[in-house]
N, C-alpha and C positions, 0 to 999 in steps of 0.2 A: 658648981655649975648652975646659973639660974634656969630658972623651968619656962618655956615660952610663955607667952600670954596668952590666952585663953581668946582676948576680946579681940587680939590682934591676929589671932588665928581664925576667927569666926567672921570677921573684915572680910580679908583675904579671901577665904572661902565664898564668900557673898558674892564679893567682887569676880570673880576666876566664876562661878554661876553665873550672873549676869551677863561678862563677858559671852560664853559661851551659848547663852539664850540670846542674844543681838545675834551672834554668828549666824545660830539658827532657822531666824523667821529674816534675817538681811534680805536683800536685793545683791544675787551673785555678780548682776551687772555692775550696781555703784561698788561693789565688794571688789573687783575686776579693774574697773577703772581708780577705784583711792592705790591699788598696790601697785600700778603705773602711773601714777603720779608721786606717788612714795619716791620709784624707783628714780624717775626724772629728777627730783628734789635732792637725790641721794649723787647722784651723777653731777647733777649741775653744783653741789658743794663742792666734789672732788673734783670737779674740774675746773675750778675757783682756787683750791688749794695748790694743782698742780702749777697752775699761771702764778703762786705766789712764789713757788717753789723757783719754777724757771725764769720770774723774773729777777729773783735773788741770785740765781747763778749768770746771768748779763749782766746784772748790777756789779757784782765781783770780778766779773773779767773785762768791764770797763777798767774799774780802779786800778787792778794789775796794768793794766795798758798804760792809764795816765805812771803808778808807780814806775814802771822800766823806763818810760820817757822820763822821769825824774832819777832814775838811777844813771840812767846814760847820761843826761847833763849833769849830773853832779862829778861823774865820772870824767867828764869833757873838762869843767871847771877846775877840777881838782890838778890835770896836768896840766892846762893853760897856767893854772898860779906854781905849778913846777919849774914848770919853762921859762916861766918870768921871772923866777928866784935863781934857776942858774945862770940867764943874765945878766941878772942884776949881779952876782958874786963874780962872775964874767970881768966885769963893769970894774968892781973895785968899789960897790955902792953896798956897803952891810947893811945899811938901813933899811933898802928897798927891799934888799934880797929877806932880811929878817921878816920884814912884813908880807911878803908873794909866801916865806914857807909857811908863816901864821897861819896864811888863805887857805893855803892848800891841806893843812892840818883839821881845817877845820872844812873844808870840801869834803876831807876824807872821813871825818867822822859824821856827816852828814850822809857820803856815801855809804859809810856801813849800816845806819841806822834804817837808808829806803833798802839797804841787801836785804834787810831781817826782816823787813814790810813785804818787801817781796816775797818771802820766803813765805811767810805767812799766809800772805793771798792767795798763792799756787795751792797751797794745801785747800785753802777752805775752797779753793773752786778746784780744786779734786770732788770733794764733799758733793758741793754744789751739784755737780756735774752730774756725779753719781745718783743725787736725789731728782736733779730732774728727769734723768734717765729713766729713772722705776716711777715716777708718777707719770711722766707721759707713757711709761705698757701698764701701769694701774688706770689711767684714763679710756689707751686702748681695748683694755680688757672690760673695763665695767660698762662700756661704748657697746662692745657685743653683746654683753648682758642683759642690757636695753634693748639692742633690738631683737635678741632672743625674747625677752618678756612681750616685746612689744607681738612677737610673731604670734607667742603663746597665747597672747588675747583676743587676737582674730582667731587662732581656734577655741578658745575656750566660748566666746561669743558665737562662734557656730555649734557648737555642739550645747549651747544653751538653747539657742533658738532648738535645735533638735531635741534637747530633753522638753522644751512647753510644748512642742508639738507631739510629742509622746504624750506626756499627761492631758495635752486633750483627747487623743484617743482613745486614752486608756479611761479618760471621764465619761466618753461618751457610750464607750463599751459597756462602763458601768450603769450607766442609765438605764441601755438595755437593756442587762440585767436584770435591774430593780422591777422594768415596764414587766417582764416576761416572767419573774417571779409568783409563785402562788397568792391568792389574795386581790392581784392586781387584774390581769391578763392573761391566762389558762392559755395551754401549747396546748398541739391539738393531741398530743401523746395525753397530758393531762383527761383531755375531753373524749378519747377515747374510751382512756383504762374508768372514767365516769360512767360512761354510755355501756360499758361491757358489764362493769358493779352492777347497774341497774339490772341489766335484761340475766345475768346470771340470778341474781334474789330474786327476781320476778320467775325465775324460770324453779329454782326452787320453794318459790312459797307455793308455785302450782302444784308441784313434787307433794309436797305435805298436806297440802287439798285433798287430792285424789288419793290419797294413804287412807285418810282420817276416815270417822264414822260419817262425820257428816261431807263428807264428798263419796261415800261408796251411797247414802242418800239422796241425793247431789245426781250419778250416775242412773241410778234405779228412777226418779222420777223423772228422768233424762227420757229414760228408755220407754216409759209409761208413753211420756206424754209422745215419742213418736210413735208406741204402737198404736196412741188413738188417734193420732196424725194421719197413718194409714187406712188406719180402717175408714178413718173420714172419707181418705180420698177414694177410695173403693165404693164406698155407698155413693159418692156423688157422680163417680161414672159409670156406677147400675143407671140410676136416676136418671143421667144422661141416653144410658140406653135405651130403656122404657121411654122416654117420651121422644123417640127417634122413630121406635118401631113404629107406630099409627100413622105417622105423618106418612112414614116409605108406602103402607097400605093402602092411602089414602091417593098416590101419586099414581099407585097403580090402576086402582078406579076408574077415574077422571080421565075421561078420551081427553085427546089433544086434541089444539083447536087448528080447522081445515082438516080434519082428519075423519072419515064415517065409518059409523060400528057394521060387521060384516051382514047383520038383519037386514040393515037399508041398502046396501050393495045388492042384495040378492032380492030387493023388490024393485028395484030397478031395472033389474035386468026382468 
Protein backbone atom coordinates (compact mmCIF):
# COMPACT_ATOMS: atom_id res chain seq x y z
CA UNK A 1 0.00 0.00 0.00
CA UNK A 2 1.91 3.24 -0.80
CA UNK A 3 2.12 5.86 1.86
CA UNK A 4 0.68 9.47 0.81
CA UNK A 5 2.87 12.17 0.12
CA UNK A 6 3.77 14.18 2.44
CA UNK A 7 4.25 17.35 -0.09
CA UNK A 8 0.85 16.69 -1.48
CA UNK A 9 -0.50 16.51 1.88
CA UNK A 10 1.03 19.82 3.14
CA UNK A 11 -0.44 21.46 -0.63
CA UNK A 12 -3.76 20.47 0.40
CA UNK A 13 -3.65 21.58 3.71
CA UNK A 14 -2.21 25.16 2.60
CA UNK A 15 -4.78 25.23 0.27
CA UNK A 16 -8.07 24.02 2.54
CA UNK A 17 -6.23 27.27 4.98
CA UNK A 18 -6.19 29.70 2.57
CA UNK A 19 -9.56 28.72 1.35
CA UNK A 20 -10.93 29.09 4.69
CA UNK A 21 -8.95 32.67 5.48
CA UNK A 22 -10.66 34.27 2.13
CA UNK A 23 -13.91 32.84 3.65
CA UNK A 24 -13.08 34.60 6.68
CA UNK A 25 -12.18 38.40 6.03
CA UNK A 26 -14.82 37.85 2.49
CA UNK A 27 -17.39 40.32 1.88
CA UNK A 28 -20.67 38.19 2.93
CA UNK A 29 -22.46 40.36 0.42
CA UNK A 30 -20.29 39.38 -2.90
CA UNK A 31 -20.13 35.79 -0.86
CA UNK A 32 -24.18 36.09 -1.31
CA UNK A 33 -24.34 37.25 -4.61
CA UNK A 34 -21.31 34.66 -6.33
CA UNK A 35 -23.73 31.56 -4.80
CA UNK A 36 -26.67 33.14 -6.82
CA UNK A 37 -25.25 33.41 -9.62
CA UNK A 38 -23.58 29.88 -9.20
CA UNK A 39 -27.09 28.91 -8.55
CA UNK A 40 -28.38 30.81 -11.92
CA UNK A 41 -25.44 29.23 -13.95
CA UNK A 42 -26.27 25.89 -12.57
CA UNK A 43 -30.24 26.19 -13.59
CA UNK A 44 -29.64 27.84 -16.81
CA UNK A 45 -27.15 24.63 -17.89
CA UNK A 46 -30.01 22.37 -16.67
CA UNK A 47 -32.31 24.08 -18.50
CA UNK A 48 -30.11 23.88 -21.71
CA UNK A 49 -29.81 20.18 -21.09
CA UNK A 50 -33.52 19.76 -20.59
CA UNK A 51 -34.35 21.59 -24.07
CA UNK A 52 -31.71 19.08 -25.53
CA UNK A 53 -33.41 16.36 -23.98
CA UNK A 54 -37.08 17.50 -25.10
CA UNK A 55 -36.02 18.50 -28.23
CA UNK A 56 -34.59 14.90 -29.04
CA UNK A 57 -37.95 13.56 -28.04
CA UNK A 58 -39.91 15.87 -31.01
CA UNK A 59 -37.23 14.96 -33.16
CA UNK A 60 -38.14 11.17 -32.71
CA UNK A 61 -41.84 11.47 -32.82
CA UNK A 62 -41.38 13.45 -35.93
CA UNK A 63 -39.65 10.48 -37.77
CA UNK A 64 -42.09 7.81 -36.23
CA UNK A 65 -44.87 10.07 -37.98
CA UNK A 66 -42.82 10.37 -41.41
CA UNK A 67 -41.91 6.36 -40.63
CA UNK A 68 -46.01 5.17 -40.33
CA UNK A 69 -46.77 7.45 -43.34
CA UNK A 70 -44.07 5.30 -45.08
CA UNK A 71 -45.37 2.03 -43.45
CA UNK A 72 -48.89 2.85 -44.66
CA UNK A 73 -47.66 3.56 -48.20
CA UNK A 74 -45.64 0.87 -48.58
CA UNK A 75 -48.46 -1.17 -47.25
CA UNK A 76 -50.85 0.61 -49.77
CA UNK A 77 -48.24 -0.34 -52.53
CA UNK A 78 -47.72 -3.69 -51.61
CA UNK A 79 -51.68 -4.59 -52.32
CA UNK A 80 -52.04 -2.30 -55.39
CA UNK A 81 -49.11 -4.64 -56.91
CA UNK A 82 -51.41 -7.67 -55.43
CA UNK A 83 -54.19 -6.50 -57.13
CA UNK A 84 -52.57 -5.96 -60.26
CA UNK A 85 -50.94 -9.43 -60.24
CA UNK A 86 -54.37 -11.16 -59.76
CA UNK A 87 -55.42 -9.37 -62.91
CA UNK A 88 -52.97 -9.72 -64.68
CA UNK A 89 -53.25 -13.92 -63.85
CA UNK A 90 -57.10 -13.00 -64.36
CA UNK A 91 -56.03 -11.81 -67.78
CA UNK A 92 -54.15 -14.95 -68.90
CA UNK A 93 -50.87 -12.35 -68.85
CA UNK A 94 -47.96 -14.59 -66.67
CA UNK A 95 -45.64 -12.10 -67.56
CA UNK A 96 -47.26 -9.11 -66.04
CA UNK A 97 -48.77 -11.03 -63.23
CA UNK A 98 -45.05 -12.46 -62.59
CA UNK A 99 -43.77 -9.02 -62.47
CA UNK A 100 -46.95 -7.13 -60.14
CA UNK A 101 -45.97 -10.30 -57.64
CA UNK A 102 -41.98 -9.33 -57.83
CA UNK A 103 -43.58 -5.64 -56.85
CA UNK A 104 -45.26 -6.63 -54.37
CA UNK A 105 -42.70 -8.99 -52.86
CA UNK A 106 -40.57 -6.57 -52.60
CA UNK A 107 -43.19 -3.71 -51.22
CA UNK A 108 -43.59 -6.35 -48.58
CA UNK A 109 -40.14 -6.63 -47.52
CA UNK A 110 -39.78 -2.95 -47.68
CA UNK A 111 -42.93 -3.06 -45.46
CA UNK A 112 -41.36 -5.22 -42.99
CA UNK A 113 -38.25 -3.41 -42.72
CA UNK A 114 -40.23 0.38 -41.96
CA UNK A 115 -42.55 -2.35 -39.19
CA UNK A 116 -39.01 -2.84 -37.30
CA UNK A 117 -38.22 1.14 -37.80
CA UNK A 118 -41.30 1.51 -36.38
CA UNK A 119 -40.91 -0.57 -33.77
CA UNK A 120 -37.93 0.85 -32.85
CA UNK A 121 -38.92 4.47 -32.71
CA UNK A 122 -41.86 3.87 -30.39
CA UNK A 123 -39.36 2.42 -27.93
CA UNK A 124 -36.75 5.11 -28.02
CA UNK A 125 -39.55 7.74 -27.82
CA UNK A 126 -40.99 5.80 -24.99
CA UNK A 127 -37.30 6.61 -23.66
CA UNK A 128 -37.50 9.90 -25.02
CA UNK A 129 -40.62 10.63 -23.41
CA UNK A 130 -39.75 9.53 -20.10
CA UNK A 131 -36.47 11.67 -20.15
CA UNK A 132 -38.09 14.72 -21.00
CA UNK A 133 -40.72 14.14 -18.49
CA UNK A 134 -38.11 13.99 -15.43
CA UNK A 135 -35.98 16.99 -16.83
CA UNK A 136 -38.86 19.31 -17.19
CA UNK A 137 -39.96 18.34 -12.85
CA UNK A 138 -35.73 18.52 -12.66
CA UNK A 139 -36.18 21.95 -14.24
CA UNK A 140 -39.34 22.51 -12.23
CA UNK A 141 -37.77 21.66 -9.14
CA UNK A 142 -34.29 23.48 -9.43
CA UNK A 143 -36.70 26.63 -10.84
CA UNK A 144 -37.95 26.61 -7.05
CA UNK A 145 -34.76 26.20 -5.73
CA UNK A 146 -33.87 29.40 -7.26
CA UNK A 147 -36.24 31.24 -6.26
CA UNK A 148 -35.92 29.89 -2.77
CA UNK A 149 -32.04 31.00 -2.85
CA UNK A 150 -33.18 33.88 -4.55
CA UNK A 151 -35.79 34.70 -1.39
CA UNK A 152 -32.95 33.48 1.11
CA UNK A 153 -30.82 36.57 -0.18
CA UNK A 154 -33.20 39.13 0.55
CA UNK A 155 -33.09 37.75 4.00
CA UNK A 156 -29.77 37.06 4.39
CA UNK A 157 -28.97 40.76 2.97
CA UNK A 158 -31.35 42.08 5.73
CA UNK A 159 -30.16 40.40 8.44
CA UNK A 160 -26.54 41.62 7.19
CA UNK A 161 -27.53 45.02 6.94
CA UNK A 162 -28.72 44.19 10.71
CA UNK A 163 -25.73 42.47 11.89
CA UNK A 164 -23.31 46.10 10.70
CA UNK A 165 -25.74 47.86 12.38
CA UNK A 166 -25.20 45.79 15.55
CA UNK A 167 -21.53 46.16 15.26
CA UNK A 168 -21.86 49.66 15.07
CA UNK A 169 -23.39 49.80 18.18
CA UNK A 170 -21.65 47.56 19.75
CA UNK A 171 -18.36 49.86 18.37
CA UNK A 172 -19.80 52.61 19.77
CA UNK A 173 -20.74 51.09 23.14
CA UNK A 174 -17.35 50.21 23.12
CA UNK A 175 -15.88 53.60 22.70
CA UNK A 176 -17.68 54.41 25.54
CA UNK A 177 -16.20 52.20 27.44
CA UNK A 178 -12.71 52.87 26.56
CA UNK A 179 -13.76 57.15 27.24
CA UNK A 180 -15.27 56.03 30.83
CA UNK A 181 -12.47 53.72 31.63
CA UNK A 182 -9.84 54.64 34.47
CA UNK A 183 -6.80 56.72 33.09
CA UNK A 184 -9.02 58.44 30.65
CA UNK A 185 -12.36 59.95 32.28
CA UNK A 186 -13.02 59.11 36.16
CA UNK A 187 -17.04 58.25 36.91
CA UNK A 188 -18.05 60.13 39.50
CA UNK A 189 -18.27 56.92 41.76
CA UNK A 190 -14.52 56.98 40.83
CA UNK A 191 -14.16 60.66 42.20
CA UNK A 192 -16.09 60.04 44.95
CA UNK A 193 -14.52 56.76 46.66
CA UNK A 194 -11.08 59.55 45.63
CA UNK A 195 -12.64 62.55 47.64
CA UNK A 196 -13.72 60.06 50.60
CA UNK A 197 -9.54 58.32 50.40
CA UNK A 198 -8.69 61.66 50.98
CA UNK A 199 -10.72 63.28 53.87
CA UNK A 200 -10.73 59.55 55.67
CA UNK A 201 -6.25 59.97 55.71
CA UNK A 202 -6.70 63.39 56.30
CA UNK A 203 -9.00 62.68 59.06
CA UNK A 204 -6.61 59.92 60.41
CA UNK A 205 -3.31 61.51 60.12
CA UNK A 206 -5.31 64.18 62.42
CA UNK A 207 -5.99 60.95 64.67
CA UNK A 208 -2.21 60.30 65.14
CA UNK A 209 -1.50 64.18 65.55
CA UNK A 210 -3.34 64.48 68.57
CA UNK A 211 -2.06 60.91 70.01
CA UNK A 212 1.50 61.69 69.53
CA UNK A 213 3.97 63.81 71.96
CA UNK A 214 4.16 66.35 69.88
CA UNK A 215 0.44 67.02 69.39
CA UNK A 216 -0.36 66.67 73.33
CA UNK A 217 2.59 69.66 72.88
CA UNK A 218 0.69 71.02 70.13
CA UNK A 219 -2.52 70.98 72.64
CA UNK A 220 -0.69 72.38 75.86
CA UNK A 221 0.68 75.42 73.91
CA UNK A 222 -2.67 75.54 72.42
CA UNK A 223 -4.04 76.21 75.71
CA UNK A 224 -1.20 78.60 76.92
CA UNK A 225 -1.48 80.77 74.27
CA UNK A 226 -5.31 81.13 74.84
CA UNK A 227 -4.94 81.41 78.59
CA UNK A 228 -2.71 84.54 77.69
CA UNK A 229 -5.38 85.48 74.97
CA UNK A 230 -7.58 85.92 77.93
CA UNK A 231 -5.83 87.46 80.34
CA UNK A 232 -4.99 90.05 77.45
CA UNK A 233 -8.50 90.61 76.89
CA UNK A 234 -9.25 91.11 80.51
CA UNK A 235 -6.52 93.64 81.16
CA UNK A 236 -7.51 95.68 78.04
CA UNK A 237 -11.18 96.02 79.28
CA UNK A 238 -9.79 96.91 82.97
CA UNK A 239 -7.94 99.63 80.69
CA UNK A 240 -11.07 100.42 79.13
CA UNK A 241 -12.67 100.79 82.31
CA UNK A 242 -10.29 103.08 84.01
CA UNK A 243 -10.08 105.60 81.35
CA UNK A 244 -14.12 105.60 81.21
CA UNK A 245 -14.31 106.31 84.84
CA UNK A 246 -12.79 110.36 84.76
CA UNK A 247 -14.42 111.23 81.77
CA UNK A 248 -18.27 110.03 83.58
CA UNK A 249 -16.69 112.31 86.50
CA UNK A 250 -15.83 114.95 84.49
CA UNK A 251 -19.59 114.99 82.68
CA UNK A 252 -20.70 115.29 86.00
CA UNK A 253 -18.97 118.55 86.75
CA UNK A 254 -19.46 120.52 83.90
CA UNK A 255 -23.11 122.28 84.20
CA UNK A 256 -24.91 122.15 80.99
CA UNK A 257 -25.04 124.91 78.72
CA UNK A 258 -28.51 127.23 79.36
CA UNK A 259 -28.62 125.63 82.43
CA UNK A 260 -27.74 127.85 86.06
CA UNK A 261 -25.92 126.54 89.13
CA UNK A 262 -28.63 126.80 92.26
CA UNK A 263 -26.08 129.88 94.00
CA UNK A 264 -27.14 132.03 91.06
CA UNK A 265 -30.96 131.14 91.11
CA UNK A 266 -30.93 132.13 94.79
CA UNK A 267 -29.19 135.67 94.16
CA UNK A 268 -31.60 136.35 91.88
CA UNK A 269 -34.21 135.99 93.66
Amino acid sequence: MAKPNPFVKAWKYMMALGNAKVDEYADPKVQIQQAIEDAQRQHQALSQQAAAVIGNQRQLEMKLSRQLEEVEKLGANTRQALTLADQATAAGDVKKATEYTNAAEAFAAQLVTAEQSVEDLKALHDQSLQAATQAKQAVEQNSMMLQDKLAQRSKLLTQLEQAKMQEQVSASLNQMDELSAPGNTPSLDQVRDKIERRYANALGSAELSRNSVQGRMMEVQQASTQMAGHSKLEEIRASMRSEALPKAQSAEQTPQIGQETPDKQVEGN
